[in-house]
C-alpha positions in Angstrom: -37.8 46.8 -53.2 -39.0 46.0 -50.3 -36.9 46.4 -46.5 -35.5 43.1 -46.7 -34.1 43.8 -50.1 -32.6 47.2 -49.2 -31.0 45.8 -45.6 -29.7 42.7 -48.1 -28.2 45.0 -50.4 -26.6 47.0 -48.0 -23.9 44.3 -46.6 -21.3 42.2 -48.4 -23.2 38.8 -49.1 -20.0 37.2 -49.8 -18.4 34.7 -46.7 -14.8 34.5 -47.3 -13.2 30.8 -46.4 -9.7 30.6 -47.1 -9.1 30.0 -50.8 -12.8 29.6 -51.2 -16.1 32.0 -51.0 -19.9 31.3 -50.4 -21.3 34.1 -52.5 -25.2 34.6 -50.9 -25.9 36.7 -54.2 -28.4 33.8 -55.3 -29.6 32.6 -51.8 -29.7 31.4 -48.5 -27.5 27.8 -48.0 -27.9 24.7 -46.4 -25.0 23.3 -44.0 -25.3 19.8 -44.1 -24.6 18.4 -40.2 -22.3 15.1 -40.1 -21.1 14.2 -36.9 -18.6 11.5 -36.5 -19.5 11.4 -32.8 -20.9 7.8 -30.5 -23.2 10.4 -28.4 -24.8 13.5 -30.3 -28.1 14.1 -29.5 -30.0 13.1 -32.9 -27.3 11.1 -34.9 -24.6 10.3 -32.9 -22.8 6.8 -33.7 -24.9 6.6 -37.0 -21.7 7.9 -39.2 -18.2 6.7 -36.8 -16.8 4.7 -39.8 -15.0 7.5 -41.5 -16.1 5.4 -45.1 -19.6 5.7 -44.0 -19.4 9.6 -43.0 -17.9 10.1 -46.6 -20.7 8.5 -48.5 -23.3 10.3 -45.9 -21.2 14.1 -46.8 -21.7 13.4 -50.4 -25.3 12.5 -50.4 -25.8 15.6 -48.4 -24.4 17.8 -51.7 -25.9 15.6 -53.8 -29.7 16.6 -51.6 -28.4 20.4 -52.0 -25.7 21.0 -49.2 -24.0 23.9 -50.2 -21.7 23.3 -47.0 -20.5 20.1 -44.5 -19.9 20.7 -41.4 -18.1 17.9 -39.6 -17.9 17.1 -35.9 -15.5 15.4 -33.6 -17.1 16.1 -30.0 -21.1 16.1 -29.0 -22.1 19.7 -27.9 -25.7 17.7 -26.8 -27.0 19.0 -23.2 -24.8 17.5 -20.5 -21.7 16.1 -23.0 -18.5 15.8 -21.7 -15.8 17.4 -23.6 -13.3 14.8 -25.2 -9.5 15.1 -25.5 -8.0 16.8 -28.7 -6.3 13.4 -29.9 -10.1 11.6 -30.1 -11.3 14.4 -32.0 -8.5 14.8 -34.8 -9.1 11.0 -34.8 -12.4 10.9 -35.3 -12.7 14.7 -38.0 -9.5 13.9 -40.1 -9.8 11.4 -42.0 -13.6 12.3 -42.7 -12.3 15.9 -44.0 -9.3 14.1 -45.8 -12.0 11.8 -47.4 -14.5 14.2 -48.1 -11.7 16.7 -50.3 -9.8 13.6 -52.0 -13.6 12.6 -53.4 -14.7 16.0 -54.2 -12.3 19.3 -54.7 -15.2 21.5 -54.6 -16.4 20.9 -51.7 -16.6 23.6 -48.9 -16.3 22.1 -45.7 -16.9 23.1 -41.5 -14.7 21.7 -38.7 -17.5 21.8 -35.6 -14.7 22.7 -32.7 -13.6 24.8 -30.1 -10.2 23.4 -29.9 -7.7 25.3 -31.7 -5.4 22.1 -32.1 -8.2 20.4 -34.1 -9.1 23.9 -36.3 -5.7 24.0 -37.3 -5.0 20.5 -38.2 -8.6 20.2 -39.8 -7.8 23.1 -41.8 -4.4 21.5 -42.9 -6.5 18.3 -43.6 -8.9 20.6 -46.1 -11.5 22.9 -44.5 -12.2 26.0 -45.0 -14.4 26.7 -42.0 -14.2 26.8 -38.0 -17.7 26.4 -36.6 -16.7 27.6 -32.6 -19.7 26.9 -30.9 -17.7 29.1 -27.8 -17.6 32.0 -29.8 -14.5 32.4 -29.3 -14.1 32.2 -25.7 -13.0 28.4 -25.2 -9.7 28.4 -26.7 -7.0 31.5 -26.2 -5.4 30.4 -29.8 -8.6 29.6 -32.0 -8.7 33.4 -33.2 -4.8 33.3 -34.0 -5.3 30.2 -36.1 -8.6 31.4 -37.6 -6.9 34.8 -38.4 -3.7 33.0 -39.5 -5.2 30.9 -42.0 -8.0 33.0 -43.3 -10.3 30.2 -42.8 -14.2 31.4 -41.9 -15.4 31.2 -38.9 -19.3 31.1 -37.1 -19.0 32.5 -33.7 -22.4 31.6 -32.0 -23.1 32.3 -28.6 -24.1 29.9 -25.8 -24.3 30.8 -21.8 -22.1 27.9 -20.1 -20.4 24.8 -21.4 -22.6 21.8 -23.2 -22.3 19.6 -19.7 -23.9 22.5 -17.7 -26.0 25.0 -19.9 -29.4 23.7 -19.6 -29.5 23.4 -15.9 -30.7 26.8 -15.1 -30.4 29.4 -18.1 -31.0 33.2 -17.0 -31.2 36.3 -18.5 -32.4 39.8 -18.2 -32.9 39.9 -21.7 -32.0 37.4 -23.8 -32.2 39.2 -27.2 -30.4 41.9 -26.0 -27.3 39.9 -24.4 -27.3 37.8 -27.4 -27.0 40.4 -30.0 -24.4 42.1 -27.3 -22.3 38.8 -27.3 -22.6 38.7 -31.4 -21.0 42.1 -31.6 -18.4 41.7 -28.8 -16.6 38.6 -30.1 -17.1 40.4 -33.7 -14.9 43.4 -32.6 -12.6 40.8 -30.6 -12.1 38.8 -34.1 -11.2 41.8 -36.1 -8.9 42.9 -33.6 -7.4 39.4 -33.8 -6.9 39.7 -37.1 -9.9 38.3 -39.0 -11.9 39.7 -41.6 -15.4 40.9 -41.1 -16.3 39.5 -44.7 -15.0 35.7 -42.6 -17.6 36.1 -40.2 -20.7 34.3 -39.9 -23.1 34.8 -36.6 -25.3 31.6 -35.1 -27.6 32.7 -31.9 -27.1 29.2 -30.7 -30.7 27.8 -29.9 -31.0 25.5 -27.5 -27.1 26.1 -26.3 -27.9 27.5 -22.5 -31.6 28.7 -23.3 -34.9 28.0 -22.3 -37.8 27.5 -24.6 -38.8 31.0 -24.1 -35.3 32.0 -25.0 -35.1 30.2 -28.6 -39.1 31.8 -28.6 -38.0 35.2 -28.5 -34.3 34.7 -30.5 -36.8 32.9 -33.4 -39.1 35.7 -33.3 -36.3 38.7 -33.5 -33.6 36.6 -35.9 -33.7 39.4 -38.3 -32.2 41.9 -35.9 -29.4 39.7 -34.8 -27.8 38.7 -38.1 -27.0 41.8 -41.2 -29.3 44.1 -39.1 -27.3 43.7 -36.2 -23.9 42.8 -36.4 -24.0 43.2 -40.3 -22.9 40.0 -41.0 -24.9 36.5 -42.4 -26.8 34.7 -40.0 -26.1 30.7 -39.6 -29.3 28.9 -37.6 -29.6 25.0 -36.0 -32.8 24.2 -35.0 -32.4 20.7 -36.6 -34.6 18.1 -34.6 -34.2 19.9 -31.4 -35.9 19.2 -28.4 -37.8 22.7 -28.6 -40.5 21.4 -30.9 -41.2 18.7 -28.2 -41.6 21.4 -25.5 -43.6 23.5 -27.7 -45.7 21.4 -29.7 -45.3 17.9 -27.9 -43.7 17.0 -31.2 -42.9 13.2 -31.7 -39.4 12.4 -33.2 -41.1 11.4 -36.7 -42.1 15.1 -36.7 -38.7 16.5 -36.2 -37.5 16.5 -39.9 -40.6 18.1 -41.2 -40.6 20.9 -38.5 -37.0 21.6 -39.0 -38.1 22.6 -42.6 -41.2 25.2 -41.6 -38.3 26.4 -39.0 -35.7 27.2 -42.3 -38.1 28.6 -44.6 -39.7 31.0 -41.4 -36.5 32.5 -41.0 -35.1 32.7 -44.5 -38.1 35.2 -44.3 -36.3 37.4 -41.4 -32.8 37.2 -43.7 -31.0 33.9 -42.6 -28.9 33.0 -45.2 -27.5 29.9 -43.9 -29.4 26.9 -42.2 -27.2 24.0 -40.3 -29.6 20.8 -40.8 -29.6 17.2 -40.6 -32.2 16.7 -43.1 -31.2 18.3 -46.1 -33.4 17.9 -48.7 -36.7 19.2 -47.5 -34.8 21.8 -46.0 -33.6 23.1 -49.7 -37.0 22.7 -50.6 -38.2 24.6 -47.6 -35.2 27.1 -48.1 -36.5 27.5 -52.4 -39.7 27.8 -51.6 -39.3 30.5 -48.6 -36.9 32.5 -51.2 -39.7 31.8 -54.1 -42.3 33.7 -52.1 -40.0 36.8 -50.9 -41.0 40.2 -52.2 -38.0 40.7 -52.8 -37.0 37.7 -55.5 -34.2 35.4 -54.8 -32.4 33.4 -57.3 -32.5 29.8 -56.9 -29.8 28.5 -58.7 -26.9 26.5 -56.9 -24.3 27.8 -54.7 -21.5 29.6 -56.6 -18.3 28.1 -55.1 -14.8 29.3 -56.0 -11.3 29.3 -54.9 -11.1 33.0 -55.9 -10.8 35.4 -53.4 
């Protein structure tokens, strides 16, 4: 077995959410974006009819989504943040849709706001994707904790209407990883499982291109290397391929996939994507070709803890 095997072996590849778990055992996951948002960056206003958003969540699984993550409030460079109301407004009945047409589902509430966490989770997900970290809302790690939903912390220097004015860091693999295992220790101490946590880097939240550059290159040692627990990624049709290759947005979809199956080869298990199909592909392929060996099959979902 080769050094990724033995790391992989060596760390519970089981994410606890609520009732449900996402057992890793067979392979690396797609999360399935769908924002109900007028003003995200890629797809914002395509799903706002909560009928529509349904339909789009359950093509998604049907593509191979082993996750949906749902969103209330653009995180795009320069967004403003909305008020709590227009965001339950906007995730509820999507998440309420989304578990009345399929059980099985496992499903992500994108929020900082613990308000919305805890009515989302009330509403039927099993998943609080804080793109703070935990650092925007005093009571998100008491509702997290309370409910024993799971939770992605991902870091991100500033707020979405400021962070990609002027990023800085001495070095940003090393304040990342720093963050990661901070608000780690912060959760547990709040009350939340390890085996609950997921870690996202947060490309393009507050860093240059050289930033994502050196965080794409080093993924490996920021998710079970570092931290020791699964890595989640979004690099779905962000503006970093444009800086880097002069990408067109035609291209986006098709770069997003090289993106997944390059760093399923450093470890990440989990890969947040609007595209989802050729990302499986992409994501099966990568896991074909490891030394290693991965299963392929589907996700293995239960509401057994």
């Amino acid at each position: 077995m080769n050094n990724l095997g033995k790391e992989l072996t060596s760390v519970s590849l089981v994410w606890k959410c609520g009732r449900r778990r996402v057992d890793f055992s067979d392979g690396g996951k797609i999360v399935g974006i769908l924002n109900v948002t007028p003003d995200s960056f890629s797809d914002g206003g395509s799903y706002r009819d909560a009928d529509d958003a349904v339909a789009h969540g359950l093509a998604m699984k049907a593509a191979g989504a082993g996750i949906l993550d749902v969103g209330g409030e653009s995180t795009r460079p320069g967004a403003k943040p909305v008020l709590a109301q227009l965001e339950l407004a906007r995730v509820i009945p999507v998440i309420q849709g989304l578990r009345a047409a399929d059980p099985d589902l496992v499903l992500s509430v994108d929020t900082s706001k613990a308000e919305v966490a805890r009515e989302a989770i009330e509403a039927g997900a099993d998943i609080v994707n804080d793109v703070t970290g935990l650092t925007g809302d005093p009571e998100m790690a008491g509702i997290v904790a309370r409910s024993g939903a799971g939770l992605v912390i991902m870091h991100m220097q500033g707020t979405p209407a400021t962070m990609q004015k002027a990023p800085d860091y001495e070095d940003v693999f090393l304040e990342v990883r720093s963050f990661l295992e901070r608000q780690v220790a912060f959760a547990v101490r709040s009350g939340i499982g390890e085996e609950q946590i997921v870690l996202d880097p947060g490309i393009g939240f507050g860093k240059n291109l050289e930033h994502n550059l050196t965080l794409l290159r080093r993924l490996g040692e920021l998710g079970v290397w570092g931290a020791r627990r699964p890595l989640m990624l979004g690099v779905s049709r962000k503006s970093l391929f444009k800086g880097l290759l002069g990408a067109e947005r035609a291209d986006l979809a098709g770069l997003t996939a090289v993106s997944t199956g390059l760093a399923r080869a450093q470890g990440v298990l989990l890969h947040r994507v609007h595209d989802v199909r050729p990302n499986w592909l992409a994501l099966r392929l990568a896991e074909a070709v490891l030394p290693a060996g991965n299963s392929i099959a589907p996700p293995q979902i239960s509401d057994r803890l």
